[in-house]
C-alpha positions as CSV (number, residue, x, y, z in Angstrom):
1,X,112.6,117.6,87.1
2,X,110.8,116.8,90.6
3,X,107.5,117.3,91.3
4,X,106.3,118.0,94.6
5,X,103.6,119.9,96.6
6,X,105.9,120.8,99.5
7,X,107.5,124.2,98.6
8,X,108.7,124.3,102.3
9,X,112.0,121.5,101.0
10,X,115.1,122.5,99.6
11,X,115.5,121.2,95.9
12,X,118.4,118.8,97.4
13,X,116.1,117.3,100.2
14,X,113.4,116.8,97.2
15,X,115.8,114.6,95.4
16,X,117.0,112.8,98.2
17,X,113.5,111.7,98.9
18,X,112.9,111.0,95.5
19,X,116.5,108.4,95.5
20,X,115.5,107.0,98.5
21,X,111.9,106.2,96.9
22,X,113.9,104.7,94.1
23,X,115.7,102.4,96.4
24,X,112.7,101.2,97.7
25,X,111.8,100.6,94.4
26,X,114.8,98.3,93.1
27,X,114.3,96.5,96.3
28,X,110.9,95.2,95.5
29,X,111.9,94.3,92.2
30,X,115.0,92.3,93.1
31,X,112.8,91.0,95.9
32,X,110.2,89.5,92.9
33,X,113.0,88.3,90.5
34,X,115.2,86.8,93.0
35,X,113.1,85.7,95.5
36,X,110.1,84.7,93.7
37,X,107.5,86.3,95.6
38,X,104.4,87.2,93.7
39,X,102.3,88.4,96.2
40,X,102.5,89.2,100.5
41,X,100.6,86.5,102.6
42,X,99.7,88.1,105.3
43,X,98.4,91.9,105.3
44,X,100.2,93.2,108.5
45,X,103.5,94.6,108.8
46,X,104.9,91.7,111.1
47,X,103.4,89.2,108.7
48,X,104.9,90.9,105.8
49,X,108.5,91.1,107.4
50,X,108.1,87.1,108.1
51,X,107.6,86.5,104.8
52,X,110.4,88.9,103.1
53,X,113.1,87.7,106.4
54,X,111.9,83.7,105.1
55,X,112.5,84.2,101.4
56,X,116.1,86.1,102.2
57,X,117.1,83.2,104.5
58,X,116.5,80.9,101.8
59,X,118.0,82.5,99.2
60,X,121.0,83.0,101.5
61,X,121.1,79.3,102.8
62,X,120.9,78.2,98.5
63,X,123.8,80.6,97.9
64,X,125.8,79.2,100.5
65,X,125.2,75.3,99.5
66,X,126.2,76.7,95.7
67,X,129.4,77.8,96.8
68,X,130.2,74.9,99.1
69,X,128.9,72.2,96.9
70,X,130.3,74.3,94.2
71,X,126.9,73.7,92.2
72,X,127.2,74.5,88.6
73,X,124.0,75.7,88.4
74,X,121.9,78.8,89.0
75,X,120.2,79.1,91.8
76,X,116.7,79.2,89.9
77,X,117.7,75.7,89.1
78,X,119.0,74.6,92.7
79,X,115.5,75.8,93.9
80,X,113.8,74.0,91.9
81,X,115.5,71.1,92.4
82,X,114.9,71.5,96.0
83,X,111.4,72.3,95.8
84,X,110.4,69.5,93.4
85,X,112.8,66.9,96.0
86,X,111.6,68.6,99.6
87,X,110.0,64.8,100.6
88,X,113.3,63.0,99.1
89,X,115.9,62.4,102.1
90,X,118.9,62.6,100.2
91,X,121.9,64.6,100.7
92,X,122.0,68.1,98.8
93,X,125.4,66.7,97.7
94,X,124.3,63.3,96.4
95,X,121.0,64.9,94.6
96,X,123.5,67.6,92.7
97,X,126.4,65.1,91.9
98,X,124.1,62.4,90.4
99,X,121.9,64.2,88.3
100,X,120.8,66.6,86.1
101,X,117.2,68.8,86.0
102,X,115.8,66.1,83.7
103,X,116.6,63.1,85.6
104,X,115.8,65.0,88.8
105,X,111.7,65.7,86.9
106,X,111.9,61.9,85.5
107,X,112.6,60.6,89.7
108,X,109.7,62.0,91.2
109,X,107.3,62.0,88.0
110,X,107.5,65.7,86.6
111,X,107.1,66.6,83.2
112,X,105.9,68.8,80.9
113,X,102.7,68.0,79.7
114,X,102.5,67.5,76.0
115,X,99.6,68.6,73.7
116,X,99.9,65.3,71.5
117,X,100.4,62.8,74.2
118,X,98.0,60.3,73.8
């Protein structure tokens, strides 16, 4: 059942509406889990396009280094390897090959912060 205040629209056109709202929908939500973005910068449309064409690009360039590298990890994990390395100069290839996401947190001086560490 569709609800709808415009009696004017065929039933079909009503659900068409309605699927395309959807799409929107599961956009935004693969947008959030795939692209991590919480919240929109800017609050103009340009701004807001910027931001979405950004996040796409780098998900897009990540992918790309995964296949080539052939990177046996998921990309969650390649971002944050990148993120946590951005100041490092060292070849993607050479930062994937060598380590693992521990030794990658030990190098530059991440970890978890422990409730008994005294």
């Amino acid at each position: 059942m569709f609800l709808t205040n415009n009696f004017v629209l065929p039933a079909l056109m009503v659900a068409e509406l309605y699927r395309s709202r959807w799409q929107i929908e599961l956009f935004f939500k693969w947008l959030k889990q795939h692209l991590k973005i919480k919240k929109f910068w800017g609050t103009s449309e340009n701004a807001v396009r910027i931001q979405i064409y950004c996040a796409i690009i780098t998900y897009c360039l990540v992918v790309i280094a995964k296949r080539r590298i052939k990177i046996e990890r998921s990309v969650y994990e390649i971002l944050q390897i990148i993120g946590i390395s951005l100041t490092d100069k060292t070849n993607l290839r050479d930062l994937f090959d060598k380590s693992n996401i521990n030794n990658v947190n030990e190098r530059f001086g991440y970890s978890e912060p422990s409730l008994f560490n005294f």
